[in-house]
C-alpha positions in Angstrom: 0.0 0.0 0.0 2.7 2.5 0.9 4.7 1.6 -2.4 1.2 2.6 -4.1 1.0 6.0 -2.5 4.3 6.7 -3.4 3.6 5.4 -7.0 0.7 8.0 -7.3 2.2 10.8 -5.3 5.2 10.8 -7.9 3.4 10.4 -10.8 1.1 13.8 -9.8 4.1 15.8 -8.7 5.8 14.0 -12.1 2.2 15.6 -14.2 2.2 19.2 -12.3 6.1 20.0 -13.1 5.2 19.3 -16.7 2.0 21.1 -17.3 4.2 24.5 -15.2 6.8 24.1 -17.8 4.3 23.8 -20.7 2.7 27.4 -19.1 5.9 28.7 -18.8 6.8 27.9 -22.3 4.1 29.3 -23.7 4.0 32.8 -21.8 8.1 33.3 -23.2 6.9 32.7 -26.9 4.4 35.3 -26.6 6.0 37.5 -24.9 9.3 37.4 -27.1 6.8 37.5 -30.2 7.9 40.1 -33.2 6.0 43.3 -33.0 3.9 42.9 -36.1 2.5 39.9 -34.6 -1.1 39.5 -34.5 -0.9 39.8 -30.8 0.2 43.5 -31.6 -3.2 43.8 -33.4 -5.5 46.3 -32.0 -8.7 44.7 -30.7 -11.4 45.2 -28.3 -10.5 45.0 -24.5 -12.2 42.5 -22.3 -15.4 44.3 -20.6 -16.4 46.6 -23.2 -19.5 47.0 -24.1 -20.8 46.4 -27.4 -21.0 50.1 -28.0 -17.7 51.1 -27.1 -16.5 48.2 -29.8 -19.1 49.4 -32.6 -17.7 53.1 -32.1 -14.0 52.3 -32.1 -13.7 49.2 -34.8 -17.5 49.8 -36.5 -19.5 47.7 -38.2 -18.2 44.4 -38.2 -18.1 42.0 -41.6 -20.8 39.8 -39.9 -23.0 39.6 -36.8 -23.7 36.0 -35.2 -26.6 35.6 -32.9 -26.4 34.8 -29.5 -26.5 31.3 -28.5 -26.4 29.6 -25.3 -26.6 30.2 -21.7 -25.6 32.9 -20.9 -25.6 34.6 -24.3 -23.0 34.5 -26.1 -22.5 36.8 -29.3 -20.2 36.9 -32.1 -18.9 39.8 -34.1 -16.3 38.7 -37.4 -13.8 41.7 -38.5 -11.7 41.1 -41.3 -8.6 40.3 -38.5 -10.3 39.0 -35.5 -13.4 37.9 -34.0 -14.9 39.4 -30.8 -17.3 37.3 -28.4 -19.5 39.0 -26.5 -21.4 37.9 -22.8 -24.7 39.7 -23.0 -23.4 43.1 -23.3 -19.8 42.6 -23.0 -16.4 41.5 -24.3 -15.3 38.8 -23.0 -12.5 37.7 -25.8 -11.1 38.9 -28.8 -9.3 36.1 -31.7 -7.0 37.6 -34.6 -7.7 35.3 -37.8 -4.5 33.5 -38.4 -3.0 33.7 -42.1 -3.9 30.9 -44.0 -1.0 28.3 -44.4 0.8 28.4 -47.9 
């Protein structure tokens, strides 16, 4: 029984070091990323409302419905998509460049 416990207390300290070096990974590549990356792309800010995105970006290429529970909406621009909760940002996706 002990050598069990030890089995599966090495194995989840074995699984947490991994996934914090996966995290860590992926916050250097964004943070070294070039400066005309799309994460240099002006977008809406999470917690904006729908009017404060309409005023600064305008009329998107397409309006989604909401679906779901709680509402969730979808405005396409040409370089990135916003999602909205009711009323409010709550993400912003650039479009990646199609592969060539």
């Amino acid at each position: 029984m002990k050598q069990l416990l030890n089995l599966l207390l090495a194995t989840s300290l074995t699984l947490t070091l991994f996934s914090t070096s996966a995290d860590t990974l992926l916050i250097d590549a964004i943070s070294k990323a070039p400066a005309n990356s799309p994460s240099e792309l002006p977008r809406p800010i999470n917690g904006e409302t729908m009017d404060m995105v309409h005023t600064q970006f305008g009329n998107p290429v397409k309006k989604l419905n909401a679906i779901g529970t709680p509402p969730i909406t979808r405005w396409v621009y040409d370089r990135f998509t916003v999602y909205f909760e009711y009323n409010r940002v709550v993400n912003s996706a650039v479009h990646l460049a199609p592969a060539e």
